[in-house]
mmJSON file of the N, C-alpha and C atoms, coordinates in Angstrom:
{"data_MODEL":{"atom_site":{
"group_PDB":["ATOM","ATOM","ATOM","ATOM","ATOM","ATOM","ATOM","ATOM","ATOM","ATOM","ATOM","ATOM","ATOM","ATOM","ATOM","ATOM","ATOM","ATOM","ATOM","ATOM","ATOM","ATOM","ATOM","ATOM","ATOM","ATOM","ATOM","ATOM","ATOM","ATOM","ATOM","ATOM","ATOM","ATOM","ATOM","ATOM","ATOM","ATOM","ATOM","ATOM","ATOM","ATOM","ATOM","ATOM","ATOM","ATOM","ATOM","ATOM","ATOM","ATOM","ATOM","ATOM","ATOM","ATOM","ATOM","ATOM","ATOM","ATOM","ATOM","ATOM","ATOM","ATOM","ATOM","ATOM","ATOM","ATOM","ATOM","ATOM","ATOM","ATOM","ATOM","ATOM","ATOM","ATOM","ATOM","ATOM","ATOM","ATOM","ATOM","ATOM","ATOM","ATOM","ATOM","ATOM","ATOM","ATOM","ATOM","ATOM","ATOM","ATOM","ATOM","ATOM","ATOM","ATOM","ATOM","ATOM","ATOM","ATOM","ATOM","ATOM","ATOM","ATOM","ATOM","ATOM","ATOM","ATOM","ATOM","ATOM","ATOM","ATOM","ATOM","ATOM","ATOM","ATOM","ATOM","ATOM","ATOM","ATOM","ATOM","ATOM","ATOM","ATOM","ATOM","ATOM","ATOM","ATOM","ATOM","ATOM","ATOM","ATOM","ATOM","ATOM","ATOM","ATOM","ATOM","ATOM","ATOM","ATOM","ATOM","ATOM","ATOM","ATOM","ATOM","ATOM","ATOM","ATOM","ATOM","ATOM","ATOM","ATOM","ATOM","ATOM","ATOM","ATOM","ATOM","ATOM","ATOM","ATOM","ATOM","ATOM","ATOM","ATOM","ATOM","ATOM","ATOM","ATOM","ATOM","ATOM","ATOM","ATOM","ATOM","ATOM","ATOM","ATOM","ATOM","ATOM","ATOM","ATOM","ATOM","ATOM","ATOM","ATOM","ATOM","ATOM","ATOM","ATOM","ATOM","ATOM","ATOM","ATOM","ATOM","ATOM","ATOM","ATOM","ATOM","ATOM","ATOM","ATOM","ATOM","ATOM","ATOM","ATOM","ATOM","ATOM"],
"id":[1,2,3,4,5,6,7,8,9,10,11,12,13,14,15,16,17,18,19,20,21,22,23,24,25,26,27,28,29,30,31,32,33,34,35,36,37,38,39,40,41,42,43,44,45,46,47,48,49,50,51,52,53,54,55,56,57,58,59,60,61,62,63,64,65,66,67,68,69,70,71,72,73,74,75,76,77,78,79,80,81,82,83,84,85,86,87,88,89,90,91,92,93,94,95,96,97,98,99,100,101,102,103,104,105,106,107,108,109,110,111,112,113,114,115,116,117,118,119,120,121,122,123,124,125,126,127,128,129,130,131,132,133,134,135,136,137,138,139,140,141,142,143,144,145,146,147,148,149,150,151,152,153,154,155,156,157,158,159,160,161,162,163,164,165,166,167,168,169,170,171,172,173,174,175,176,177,178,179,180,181,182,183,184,185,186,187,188,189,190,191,192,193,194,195,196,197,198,199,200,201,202,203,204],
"type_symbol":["N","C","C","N","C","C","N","C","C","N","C","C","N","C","C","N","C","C","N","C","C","N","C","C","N","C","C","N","C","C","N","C","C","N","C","C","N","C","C","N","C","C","N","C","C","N","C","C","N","C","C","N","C","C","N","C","C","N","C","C","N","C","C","N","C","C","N","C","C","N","C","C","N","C","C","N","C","C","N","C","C","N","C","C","N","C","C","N","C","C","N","C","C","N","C","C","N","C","C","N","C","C","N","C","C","N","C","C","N","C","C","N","C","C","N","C","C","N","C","C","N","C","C","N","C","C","N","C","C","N","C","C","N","C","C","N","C","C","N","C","C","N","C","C","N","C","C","N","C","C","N","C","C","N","C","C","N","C","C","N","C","C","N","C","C","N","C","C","N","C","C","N","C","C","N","C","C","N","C","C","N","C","C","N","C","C","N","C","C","N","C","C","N","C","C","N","C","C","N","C","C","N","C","C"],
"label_atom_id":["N","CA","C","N","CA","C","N","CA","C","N","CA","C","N","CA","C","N","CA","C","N","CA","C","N","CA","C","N","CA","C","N","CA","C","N","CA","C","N","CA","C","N","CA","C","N","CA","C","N","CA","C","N","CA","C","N","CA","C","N","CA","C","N","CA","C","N","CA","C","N","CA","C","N","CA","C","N","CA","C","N","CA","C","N","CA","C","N","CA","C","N","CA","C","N","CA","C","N","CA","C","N","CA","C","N","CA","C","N","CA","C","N","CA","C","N","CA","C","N","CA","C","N","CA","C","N","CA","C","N","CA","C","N","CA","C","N","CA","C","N","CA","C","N","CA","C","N","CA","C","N","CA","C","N","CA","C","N","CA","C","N","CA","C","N","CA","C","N","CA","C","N","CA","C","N","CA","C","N","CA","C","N","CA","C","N","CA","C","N","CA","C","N","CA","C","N","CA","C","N","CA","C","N","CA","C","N","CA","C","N","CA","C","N","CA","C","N","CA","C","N","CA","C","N","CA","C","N","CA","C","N","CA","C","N","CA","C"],
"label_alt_id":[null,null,null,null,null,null,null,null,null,null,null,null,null,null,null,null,null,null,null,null,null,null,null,null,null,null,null,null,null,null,null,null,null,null,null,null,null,null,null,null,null,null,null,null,null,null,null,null,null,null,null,null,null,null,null,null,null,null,null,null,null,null,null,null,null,null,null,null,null,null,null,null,null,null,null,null,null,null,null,null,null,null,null,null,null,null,null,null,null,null,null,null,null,null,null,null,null,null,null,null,null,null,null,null,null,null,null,null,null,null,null,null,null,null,null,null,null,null,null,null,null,null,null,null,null,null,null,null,null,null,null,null,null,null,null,null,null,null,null,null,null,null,null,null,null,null,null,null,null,null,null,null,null,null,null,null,null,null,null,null,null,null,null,null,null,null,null,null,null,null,null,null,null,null,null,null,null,null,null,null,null,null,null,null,null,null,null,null,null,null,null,null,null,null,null,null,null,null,null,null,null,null,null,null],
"label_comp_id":["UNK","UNK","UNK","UNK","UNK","UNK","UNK","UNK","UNK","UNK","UNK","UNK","UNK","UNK","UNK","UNK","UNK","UNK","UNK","UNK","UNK","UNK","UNK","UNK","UNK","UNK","UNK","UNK","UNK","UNK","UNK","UNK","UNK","UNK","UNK","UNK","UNK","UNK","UNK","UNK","UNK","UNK","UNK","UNK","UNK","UNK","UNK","UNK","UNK","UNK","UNK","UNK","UNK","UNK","UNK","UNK","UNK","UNK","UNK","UNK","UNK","UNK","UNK","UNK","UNK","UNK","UNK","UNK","UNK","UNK","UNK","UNK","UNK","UNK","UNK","UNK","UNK","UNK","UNK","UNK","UNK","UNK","UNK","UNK","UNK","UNK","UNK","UNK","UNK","UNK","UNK","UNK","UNK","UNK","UNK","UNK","UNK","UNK","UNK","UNK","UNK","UNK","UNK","UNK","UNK","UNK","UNK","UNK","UNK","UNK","UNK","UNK","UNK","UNK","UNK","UNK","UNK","UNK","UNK","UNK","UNK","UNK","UNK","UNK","UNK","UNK","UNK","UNK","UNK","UNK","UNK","UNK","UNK","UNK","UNK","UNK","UNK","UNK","UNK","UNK","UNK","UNK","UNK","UNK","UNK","UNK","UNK","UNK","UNK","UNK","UNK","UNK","UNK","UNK","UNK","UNK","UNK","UNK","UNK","UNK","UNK","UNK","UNK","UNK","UNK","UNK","UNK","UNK","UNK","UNK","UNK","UNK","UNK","UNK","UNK","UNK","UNK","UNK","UNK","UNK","UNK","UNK","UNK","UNK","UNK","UNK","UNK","UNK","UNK","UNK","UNK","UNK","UNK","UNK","UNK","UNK","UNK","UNK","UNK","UNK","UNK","UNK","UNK","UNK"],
"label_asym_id":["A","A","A","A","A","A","A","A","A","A","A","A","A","A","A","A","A","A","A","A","A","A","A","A","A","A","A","A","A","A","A","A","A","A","A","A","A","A","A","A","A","A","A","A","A","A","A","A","A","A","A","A","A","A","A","A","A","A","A","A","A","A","A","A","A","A","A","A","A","A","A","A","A","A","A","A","A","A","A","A","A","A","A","A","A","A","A","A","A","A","A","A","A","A","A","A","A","A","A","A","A","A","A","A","A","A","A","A","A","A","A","A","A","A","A","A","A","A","A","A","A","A","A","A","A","A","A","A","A","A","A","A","A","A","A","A","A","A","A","A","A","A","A","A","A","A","A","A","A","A","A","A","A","A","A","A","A","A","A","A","A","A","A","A","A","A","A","A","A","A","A","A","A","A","A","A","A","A","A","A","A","A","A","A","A","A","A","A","A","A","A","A","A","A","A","A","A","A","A","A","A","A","A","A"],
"label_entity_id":["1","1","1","1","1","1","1","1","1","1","1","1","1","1","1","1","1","1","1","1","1","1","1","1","1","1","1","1","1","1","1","1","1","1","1","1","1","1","1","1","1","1","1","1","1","1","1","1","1","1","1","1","1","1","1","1","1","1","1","1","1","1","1","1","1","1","1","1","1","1","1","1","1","1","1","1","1","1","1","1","1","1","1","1","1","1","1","1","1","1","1","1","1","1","1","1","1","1","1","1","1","1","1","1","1","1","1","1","1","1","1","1","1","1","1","1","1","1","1","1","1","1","1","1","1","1","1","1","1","1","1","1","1","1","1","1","1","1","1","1","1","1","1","1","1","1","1","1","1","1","1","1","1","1","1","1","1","1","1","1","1","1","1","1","1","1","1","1","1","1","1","1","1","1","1","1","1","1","1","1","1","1","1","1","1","1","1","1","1","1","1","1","1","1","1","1","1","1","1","1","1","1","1","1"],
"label_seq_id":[1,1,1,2,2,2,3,3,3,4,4,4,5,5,5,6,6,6,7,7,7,8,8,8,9,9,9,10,10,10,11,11,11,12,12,12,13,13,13,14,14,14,15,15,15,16,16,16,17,17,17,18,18,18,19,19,19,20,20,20,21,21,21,22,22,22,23,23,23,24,24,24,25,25,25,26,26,26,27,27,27,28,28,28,29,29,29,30,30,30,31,31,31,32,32,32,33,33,33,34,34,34,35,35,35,36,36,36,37,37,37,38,38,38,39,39,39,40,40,40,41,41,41,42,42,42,43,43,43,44,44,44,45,45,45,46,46,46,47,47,47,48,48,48,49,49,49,50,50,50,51,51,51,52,52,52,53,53,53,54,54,54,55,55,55,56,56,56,57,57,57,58,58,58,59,59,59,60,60,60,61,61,61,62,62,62,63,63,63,64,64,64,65,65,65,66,66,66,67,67,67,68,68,68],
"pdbx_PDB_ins_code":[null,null,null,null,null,null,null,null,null,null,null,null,null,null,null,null,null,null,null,null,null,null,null,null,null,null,null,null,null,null,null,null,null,null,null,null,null,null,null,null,null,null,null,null,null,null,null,null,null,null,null,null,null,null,null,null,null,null,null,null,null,null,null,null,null,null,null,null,null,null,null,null,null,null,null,null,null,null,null,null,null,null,null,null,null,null,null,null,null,null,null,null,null,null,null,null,null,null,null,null,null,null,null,null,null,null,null,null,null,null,null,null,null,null,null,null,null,null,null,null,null,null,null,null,null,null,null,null,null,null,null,null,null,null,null,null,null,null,null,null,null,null,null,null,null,null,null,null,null,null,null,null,null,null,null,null,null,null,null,null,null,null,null,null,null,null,null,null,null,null,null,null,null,null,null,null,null,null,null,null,null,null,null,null,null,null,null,null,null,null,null,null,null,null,null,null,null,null,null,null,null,null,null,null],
"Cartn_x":[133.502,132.406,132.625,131.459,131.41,131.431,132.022,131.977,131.46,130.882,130.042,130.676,131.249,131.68,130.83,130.329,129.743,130.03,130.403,131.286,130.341,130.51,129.864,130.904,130.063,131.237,130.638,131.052,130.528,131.197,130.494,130.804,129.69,129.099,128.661,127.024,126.74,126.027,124.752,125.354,124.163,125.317,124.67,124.923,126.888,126.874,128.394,128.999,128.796,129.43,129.978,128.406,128.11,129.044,129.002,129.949,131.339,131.934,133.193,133.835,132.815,133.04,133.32,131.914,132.009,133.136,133.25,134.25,135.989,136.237,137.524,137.299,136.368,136.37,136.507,135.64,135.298,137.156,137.806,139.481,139.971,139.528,140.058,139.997,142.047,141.747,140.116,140.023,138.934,137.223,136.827,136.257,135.065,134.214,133.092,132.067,131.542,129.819,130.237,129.688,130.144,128.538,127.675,126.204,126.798,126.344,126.905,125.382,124.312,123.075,123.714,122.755,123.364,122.793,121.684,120.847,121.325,122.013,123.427,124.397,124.451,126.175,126.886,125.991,126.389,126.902,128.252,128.719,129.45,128.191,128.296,129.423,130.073,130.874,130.902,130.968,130.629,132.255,133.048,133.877,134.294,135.737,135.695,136.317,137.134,137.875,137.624,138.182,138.448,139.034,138.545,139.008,139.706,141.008,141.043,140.967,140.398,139.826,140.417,141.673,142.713,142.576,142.84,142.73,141.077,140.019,139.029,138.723,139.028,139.541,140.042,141.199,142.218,141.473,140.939,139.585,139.051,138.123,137.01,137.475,139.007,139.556,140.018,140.686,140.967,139.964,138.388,137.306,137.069,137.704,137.258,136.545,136.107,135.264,136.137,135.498,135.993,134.859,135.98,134.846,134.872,133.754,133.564,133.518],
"Cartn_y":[87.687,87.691,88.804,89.396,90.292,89.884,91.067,90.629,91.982,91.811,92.937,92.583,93.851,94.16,95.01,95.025,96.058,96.905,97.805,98.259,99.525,99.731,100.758,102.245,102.692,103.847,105.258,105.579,106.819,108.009,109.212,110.47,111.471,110.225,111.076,112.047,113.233,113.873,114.449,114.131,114.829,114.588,115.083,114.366,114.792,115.852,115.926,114.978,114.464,113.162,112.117,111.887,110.497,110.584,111.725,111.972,112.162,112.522,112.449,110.765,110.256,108.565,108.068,108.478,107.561,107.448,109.183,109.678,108.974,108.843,108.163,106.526,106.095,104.85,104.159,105.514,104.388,104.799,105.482,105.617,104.004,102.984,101.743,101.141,100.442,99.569,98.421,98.051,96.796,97.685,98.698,98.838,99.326,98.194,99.211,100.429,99.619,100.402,100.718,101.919,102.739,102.95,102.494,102.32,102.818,104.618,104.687,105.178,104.791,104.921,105.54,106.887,107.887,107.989,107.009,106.769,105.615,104.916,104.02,104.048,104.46,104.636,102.928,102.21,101.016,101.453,100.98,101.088,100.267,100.024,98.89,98.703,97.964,98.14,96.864,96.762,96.016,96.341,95.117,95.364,93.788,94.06,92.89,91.996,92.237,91.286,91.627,90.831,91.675,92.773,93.302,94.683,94.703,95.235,95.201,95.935,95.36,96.116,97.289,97.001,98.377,98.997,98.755,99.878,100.789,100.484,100.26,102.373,101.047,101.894,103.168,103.066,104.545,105.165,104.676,105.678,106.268,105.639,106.711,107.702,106.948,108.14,109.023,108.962,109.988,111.173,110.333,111.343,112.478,111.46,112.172,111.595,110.459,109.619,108.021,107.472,106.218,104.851,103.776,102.363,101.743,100.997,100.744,99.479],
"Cartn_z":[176.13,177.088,178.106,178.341,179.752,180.665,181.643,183.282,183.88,184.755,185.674,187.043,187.741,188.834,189.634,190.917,191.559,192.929,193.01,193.823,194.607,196.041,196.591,196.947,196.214,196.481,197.773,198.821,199.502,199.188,199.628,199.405,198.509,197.679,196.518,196.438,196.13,196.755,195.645,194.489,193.185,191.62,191.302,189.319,189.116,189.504,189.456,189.499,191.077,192.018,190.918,190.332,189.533,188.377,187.231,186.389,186.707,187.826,188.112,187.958,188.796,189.12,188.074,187.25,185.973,184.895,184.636,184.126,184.521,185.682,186.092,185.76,186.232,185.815,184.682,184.017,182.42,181.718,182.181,181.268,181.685,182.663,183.263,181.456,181.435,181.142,180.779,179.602,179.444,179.702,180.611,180.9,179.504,179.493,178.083,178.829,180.325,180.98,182.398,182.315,183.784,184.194,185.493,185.857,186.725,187.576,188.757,189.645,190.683,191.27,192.805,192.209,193.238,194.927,194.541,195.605,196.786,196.153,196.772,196.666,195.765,195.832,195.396,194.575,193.576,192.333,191.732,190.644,190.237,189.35,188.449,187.076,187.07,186.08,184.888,184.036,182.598,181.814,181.546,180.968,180.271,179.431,178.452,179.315,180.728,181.356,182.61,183.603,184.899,185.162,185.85,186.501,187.791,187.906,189.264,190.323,191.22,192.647,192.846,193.042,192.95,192.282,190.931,190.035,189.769,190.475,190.622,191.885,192.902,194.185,193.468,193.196,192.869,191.837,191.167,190.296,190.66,191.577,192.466,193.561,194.259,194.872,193.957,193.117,192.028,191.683,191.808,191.687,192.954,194.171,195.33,196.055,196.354,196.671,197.22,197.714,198.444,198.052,197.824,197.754,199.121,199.565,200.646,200.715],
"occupancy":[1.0,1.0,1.0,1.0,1.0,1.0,1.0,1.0,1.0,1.0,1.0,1.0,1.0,1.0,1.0,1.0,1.0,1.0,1.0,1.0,1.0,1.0,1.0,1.0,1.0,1.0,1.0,1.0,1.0,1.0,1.0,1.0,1.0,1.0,1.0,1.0,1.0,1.0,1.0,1.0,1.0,1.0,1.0,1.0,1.0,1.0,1.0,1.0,1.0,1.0,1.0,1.0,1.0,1.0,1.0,1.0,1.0,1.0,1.0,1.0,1.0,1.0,1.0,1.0,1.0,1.0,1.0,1.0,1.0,1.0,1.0,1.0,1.0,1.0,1.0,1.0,1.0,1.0,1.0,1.0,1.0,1.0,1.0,1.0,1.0,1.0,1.0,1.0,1.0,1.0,1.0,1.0,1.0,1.0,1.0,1.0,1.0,1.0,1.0,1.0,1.0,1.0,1.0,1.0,1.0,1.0,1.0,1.0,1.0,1.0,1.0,1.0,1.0,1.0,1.0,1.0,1.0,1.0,1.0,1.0,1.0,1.0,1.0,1.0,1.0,1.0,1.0,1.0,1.0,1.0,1.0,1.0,1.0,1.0,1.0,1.0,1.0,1.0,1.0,1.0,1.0,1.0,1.0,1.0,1.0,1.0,1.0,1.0,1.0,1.0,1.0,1.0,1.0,1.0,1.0,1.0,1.0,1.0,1.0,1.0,1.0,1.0,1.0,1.0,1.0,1.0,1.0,1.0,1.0,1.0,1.0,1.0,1.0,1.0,1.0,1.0,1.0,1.0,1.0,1.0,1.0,1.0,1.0,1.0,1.0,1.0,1.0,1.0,1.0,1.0,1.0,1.0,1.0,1.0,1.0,1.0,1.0,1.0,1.0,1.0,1.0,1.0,1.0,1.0],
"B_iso_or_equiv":[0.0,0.0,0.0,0.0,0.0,0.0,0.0,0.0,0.0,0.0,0.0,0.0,0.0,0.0,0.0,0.0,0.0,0.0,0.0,0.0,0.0,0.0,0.0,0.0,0.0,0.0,0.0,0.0,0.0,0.0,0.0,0.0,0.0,0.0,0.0,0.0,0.0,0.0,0.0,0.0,0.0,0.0,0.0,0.0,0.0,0.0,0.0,0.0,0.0,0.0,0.0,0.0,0.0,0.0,0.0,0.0,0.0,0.0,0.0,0.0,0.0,0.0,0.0,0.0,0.0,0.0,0.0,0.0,0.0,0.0,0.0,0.0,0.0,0.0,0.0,0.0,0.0,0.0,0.0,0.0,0.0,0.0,0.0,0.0,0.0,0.0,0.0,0.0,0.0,0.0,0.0,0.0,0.0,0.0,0.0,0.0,0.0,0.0,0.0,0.0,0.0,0.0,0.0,0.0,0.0,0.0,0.0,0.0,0.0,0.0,0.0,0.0,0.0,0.0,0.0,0.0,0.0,0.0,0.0,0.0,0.0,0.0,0.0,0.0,0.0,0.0,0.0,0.0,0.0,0.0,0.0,0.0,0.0,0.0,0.0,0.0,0.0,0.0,0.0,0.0,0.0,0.0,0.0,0.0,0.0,0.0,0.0,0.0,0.0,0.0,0.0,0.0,0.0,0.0,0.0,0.0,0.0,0.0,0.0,0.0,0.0,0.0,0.0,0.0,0.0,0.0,0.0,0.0,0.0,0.0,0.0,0.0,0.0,0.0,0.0,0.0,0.0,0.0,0.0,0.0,0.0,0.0,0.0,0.0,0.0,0.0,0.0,0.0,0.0,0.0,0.0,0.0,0.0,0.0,0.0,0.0,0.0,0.0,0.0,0.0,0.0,0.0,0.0,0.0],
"pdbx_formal_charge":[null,null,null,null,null,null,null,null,null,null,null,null,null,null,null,null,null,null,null,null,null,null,null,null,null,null,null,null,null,null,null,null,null,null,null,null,null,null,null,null,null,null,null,null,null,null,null,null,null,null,null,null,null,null,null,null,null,null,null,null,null,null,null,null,null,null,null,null,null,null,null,null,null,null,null,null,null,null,null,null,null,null,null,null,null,null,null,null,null,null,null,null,null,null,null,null,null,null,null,null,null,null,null,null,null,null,null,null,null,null,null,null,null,null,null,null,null,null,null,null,null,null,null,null,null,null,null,null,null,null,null,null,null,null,null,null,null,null,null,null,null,null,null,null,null,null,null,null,null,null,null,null,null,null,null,null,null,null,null,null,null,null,null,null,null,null,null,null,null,null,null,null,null,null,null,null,null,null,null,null,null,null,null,null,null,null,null,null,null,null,null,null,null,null,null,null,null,null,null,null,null,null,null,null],
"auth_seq_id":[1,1,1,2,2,2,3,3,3,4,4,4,5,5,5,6,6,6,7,7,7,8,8,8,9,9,9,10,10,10,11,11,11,12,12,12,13,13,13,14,14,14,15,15,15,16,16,16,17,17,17,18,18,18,19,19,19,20,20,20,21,21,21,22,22,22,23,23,23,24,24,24,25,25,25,26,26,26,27,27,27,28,28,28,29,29,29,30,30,30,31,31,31,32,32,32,33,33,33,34,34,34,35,35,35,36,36,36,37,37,37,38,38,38,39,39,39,40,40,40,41,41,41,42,42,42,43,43,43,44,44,44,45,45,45,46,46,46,47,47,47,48,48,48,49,49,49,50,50,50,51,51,51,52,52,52,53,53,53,54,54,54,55,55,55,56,56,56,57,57,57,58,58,58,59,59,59,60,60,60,61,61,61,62,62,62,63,63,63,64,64,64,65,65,65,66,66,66,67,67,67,68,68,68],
"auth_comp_id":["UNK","UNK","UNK","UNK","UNK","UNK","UNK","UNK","UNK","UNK","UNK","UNK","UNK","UNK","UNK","UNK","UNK","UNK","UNK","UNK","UNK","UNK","UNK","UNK","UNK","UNK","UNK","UNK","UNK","UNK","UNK","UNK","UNK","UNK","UNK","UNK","UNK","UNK","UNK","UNK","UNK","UNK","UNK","UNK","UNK","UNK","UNK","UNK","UNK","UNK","UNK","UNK","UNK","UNK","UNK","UNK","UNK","UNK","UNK","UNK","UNK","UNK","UNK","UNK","UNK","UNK","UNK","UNK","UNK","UNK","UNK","UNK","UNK","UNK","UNK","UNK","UNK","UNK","UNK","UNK","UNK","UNK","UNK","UNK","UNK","UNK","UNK","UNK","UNK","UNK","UNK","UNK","UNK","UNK","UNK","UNK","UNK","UNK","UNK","UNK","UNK","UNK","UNK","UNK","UNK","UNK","UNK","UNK","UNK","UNK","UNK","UNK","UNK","UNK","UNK","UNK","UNK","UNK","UNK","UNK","UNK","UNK","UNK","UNK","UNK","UNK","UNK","UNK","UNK","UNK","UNK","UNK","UNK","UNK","UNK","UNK","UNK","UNK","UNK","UNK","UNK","UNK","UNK","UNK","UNK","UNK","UNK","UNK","UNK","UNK","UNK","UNK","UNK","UNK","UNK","UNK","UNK","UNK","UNK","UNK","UNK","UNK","UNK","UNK","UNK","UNK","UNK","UNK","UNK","UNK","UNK","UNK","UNK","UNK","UNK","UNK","UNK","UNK","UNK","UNK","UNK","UNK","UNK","UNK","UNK","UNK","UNK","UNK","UNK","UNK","UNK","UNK","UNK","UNK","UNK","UNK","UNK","UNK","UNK","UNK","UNK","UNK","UNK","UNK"],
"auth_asym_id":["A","A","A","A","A","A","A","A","A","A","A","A","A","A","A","A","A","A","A","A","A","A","A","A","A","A","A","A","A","A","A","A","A","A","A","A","A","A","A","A","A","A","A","A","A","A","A","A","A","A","A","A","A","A","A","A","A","A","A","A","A","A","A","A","A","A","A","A","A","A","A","A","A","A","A","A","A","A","A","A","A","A","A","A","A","A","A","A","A","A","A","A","A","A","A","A","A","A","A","A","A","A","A","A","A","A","A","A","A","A","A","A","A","A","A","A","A","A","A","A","A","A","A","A","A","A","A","A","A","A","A","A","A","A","A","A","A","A","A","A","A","A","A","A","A","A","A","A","A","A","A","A","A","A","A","A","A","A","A","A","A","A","A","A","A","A","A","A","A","A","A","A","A","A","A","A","A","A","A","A","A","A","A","A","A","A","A","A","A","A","A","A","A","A","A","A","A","A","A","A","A","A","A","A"],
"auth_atom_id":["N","CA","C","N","CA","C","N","CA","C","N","CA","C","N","CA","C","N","CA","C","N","CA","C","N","CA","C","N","CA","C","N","CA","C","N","CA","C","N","CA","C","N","CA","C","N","CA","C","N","CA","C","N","CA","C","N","CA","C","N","CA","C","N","CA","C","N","CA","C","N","CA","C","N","CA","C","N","CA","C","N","CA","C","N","CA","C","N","CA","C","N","CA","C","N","CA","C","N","CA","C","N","CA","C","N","CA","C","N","CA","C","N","CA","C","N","CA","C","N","CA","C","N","CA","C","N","CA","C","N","CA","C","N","CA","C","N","CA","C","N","CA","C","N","CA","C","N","CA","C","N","CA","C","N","CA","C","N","CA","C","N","CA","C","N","CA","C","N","CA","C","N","CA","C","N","CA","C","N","CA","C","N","CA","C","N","CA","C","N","CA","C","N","CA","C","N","CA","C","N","CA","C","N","CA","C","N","CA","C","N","CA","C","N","CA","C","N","CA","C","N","CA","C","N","CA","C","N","CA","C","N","CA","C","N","CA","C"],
"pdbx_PDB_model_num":[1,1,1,1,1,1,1,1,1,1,1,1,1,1,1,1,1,1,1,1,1,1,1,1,1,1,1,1,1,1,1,1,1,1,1,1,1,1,1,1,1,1,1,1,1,1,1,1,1,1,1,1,1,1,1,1,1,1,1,1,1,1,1,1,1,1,1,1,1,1,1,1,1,1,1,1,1,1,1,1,1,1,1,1,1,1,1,1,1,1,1,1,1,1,1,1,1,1,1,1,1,1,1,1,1,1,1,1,1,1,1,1,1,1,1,1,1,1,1,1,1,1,1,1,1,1,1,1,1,1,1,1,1,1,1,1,1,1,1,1,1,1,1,1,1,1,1,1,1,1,1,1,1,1,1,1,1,1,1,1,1,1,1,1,1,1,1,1,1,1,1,1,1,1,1,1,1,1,1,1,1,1,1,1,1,1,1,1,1,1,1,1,1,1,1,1,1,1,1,1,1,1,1,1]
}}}
């Protein structure tokens, strides 16, 4: 079964942004769906288990970006 996580991430400014995010995220452990809405800065995540927050976090900083 799936689980959907949704996380706000700031910083992000146009399509780059979004593909960086996504790009770090979706290498997570479990993770199948990376939904990242650039207009909020919600990113949605779809995976086979939990995800954790942390490991979550250090993704998007990895991209350059911060969860809020």
């Amino acid at each position: 079964m799936s689980e959907t996580a949704t996380f706000t991430v700031t910083g992000m400014t146009c399509g780059h942004c979004v593909a960086s995010v996504t790009e770090e995220v979706q290498e997570l452990r479990g993770v199948e769906n990376v939904d990242v809405v650039l207009e909020t800065g919600a990113v949605t995540i779809t995976s086979s288990g939990t995800v954790d927050d942390a490991a979550v976090k250090a993704a998007v900083e990895e991209a350059g970006y911060q969860v809020v």
